[in-house]
Every structure is written in structure tokens, then in C-alpha cells.
N, C-alpha and C positions, 0 to 999 in steps of 0.2 A: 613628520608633517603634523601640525598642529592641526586642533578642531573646526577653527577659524577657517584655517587655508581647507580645508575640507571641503568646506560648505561652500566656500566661493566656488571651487570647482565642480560642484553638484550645482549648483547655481545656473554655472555657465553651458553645462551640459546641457539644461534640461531649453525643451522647445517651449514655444511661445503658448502652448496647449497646456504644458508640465505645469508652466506658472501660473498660470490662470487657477489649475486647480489646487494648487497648493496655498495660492490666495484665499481659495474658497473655504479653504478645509481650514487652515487658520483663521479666519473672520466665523466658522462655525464652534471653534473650540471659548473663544473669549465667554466667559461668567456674565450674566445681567447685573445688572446694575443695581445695587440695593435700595430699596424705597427709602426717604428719610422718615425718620421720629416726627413725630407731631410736637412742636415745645411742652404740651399739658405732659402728654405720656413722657419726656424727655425728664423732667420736674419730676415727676411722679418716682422716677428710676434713681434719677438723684438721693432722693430723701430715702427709697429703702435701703440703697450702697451704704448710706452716713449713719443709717440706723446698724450698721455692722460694724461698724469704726471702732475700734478700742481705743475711746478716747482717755489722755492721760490724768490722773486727780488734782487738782489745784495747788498740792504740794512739789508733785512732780512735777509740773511745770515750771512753777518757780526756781525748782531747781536745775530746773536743765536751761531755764533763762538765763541764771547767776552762772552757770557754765559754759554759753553760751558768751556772756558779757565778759565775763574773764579773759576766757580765748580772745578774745577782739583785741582789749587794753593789752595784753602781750605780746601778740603778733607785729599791734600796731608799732609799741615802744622798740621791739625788735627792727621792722625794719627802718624806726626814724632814726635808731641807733646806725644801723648796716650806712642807710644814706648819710648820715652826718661825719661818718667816720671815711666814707669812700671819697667825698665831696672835700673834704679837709686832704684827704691822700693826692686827690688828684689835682690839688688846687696847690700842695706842693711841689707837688713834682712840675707841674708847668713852671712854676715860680722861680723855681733853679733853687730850692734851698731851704 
């Protein structure tokens, strides 16, 4: 018997007294509810996160752009190659020939 089928049968056991207080005891265990941030202090947090950032040097980026551009043109040419070549396959196979 699974954990599931358990609980329905503790469920159905219990009297109309049992649930009440198990209602109770669960609505006492639930966490509050956390206040929100103010937008300033929200801001404020931001800007110290970004001041920890290892951000990369002007050359690295460039490079991981050109790496970044590369991948694209290859992929792209890859799959208009795949389409061009499956679209030709299947265009003769309907054709009979």
C-alpha cells in the first residue's frame, strides 16, 4: 500500500473533531509571508550584486562575439544544407523518379 492510499484511509477514519484539528495544526505550521523590498533598497542591491560581477575585458568579448557569430553561420548553413537536401529527397520520392 502506497503512501497516498495511507493517508486517504487515516482520512477517512478520523471524525469530524480529528479534522478540524488537523486543519488547525496545518493552517499553524504555514511560514508568514515575506515583506517586499522597497524599489530604492531593491536598486541599491542591484548595483552592489553588479559591483561583484567579473566582468569580461573588451578583448574578450570580442572574442567570444566572433565565436559566438561563427557558431550561428554554421549551424545556420548546416541546417539550410539538411533542409535543402531532405526537401529535394522528398520531392523525389513523391515525383516517382
Amino acid at each position: 500500500m502506497n503512501r497516498q492510499a495511507k493517508r486517504m484511509m487515516q482520512r477517512q477514519k478520523a471524525t469530524g473533531q480529528d479534522r478540524l484539528e488537523a486543519m488547525r495544526q496545518r493552517r499553524a505550521v504555514t511560514p508568514e509571508r515575506k515583506r517586499r523590498t522597497p524599489p530604492g533598497e531593491f536598486l541599491k542591491q542591484v548595483r552592489q550584486e553588479l559591483k561583484k560581477v567579473n566582468w569580461p575585458t573588451r578583448r574578450e568579448l570580442v572574442g567570444y562575439t566572433i565565436v559566438v557569430l561563427v557558431a550561428v553561420v554554421v549551424l545556420t548553413a548546416m541546417v539550410f544544407g539538411m533542409d535543402l537536401s531532405f526537401s529535394k529527397a522528398v520531392l523525389r520520392v513523391f515525383k516517382g523518379g
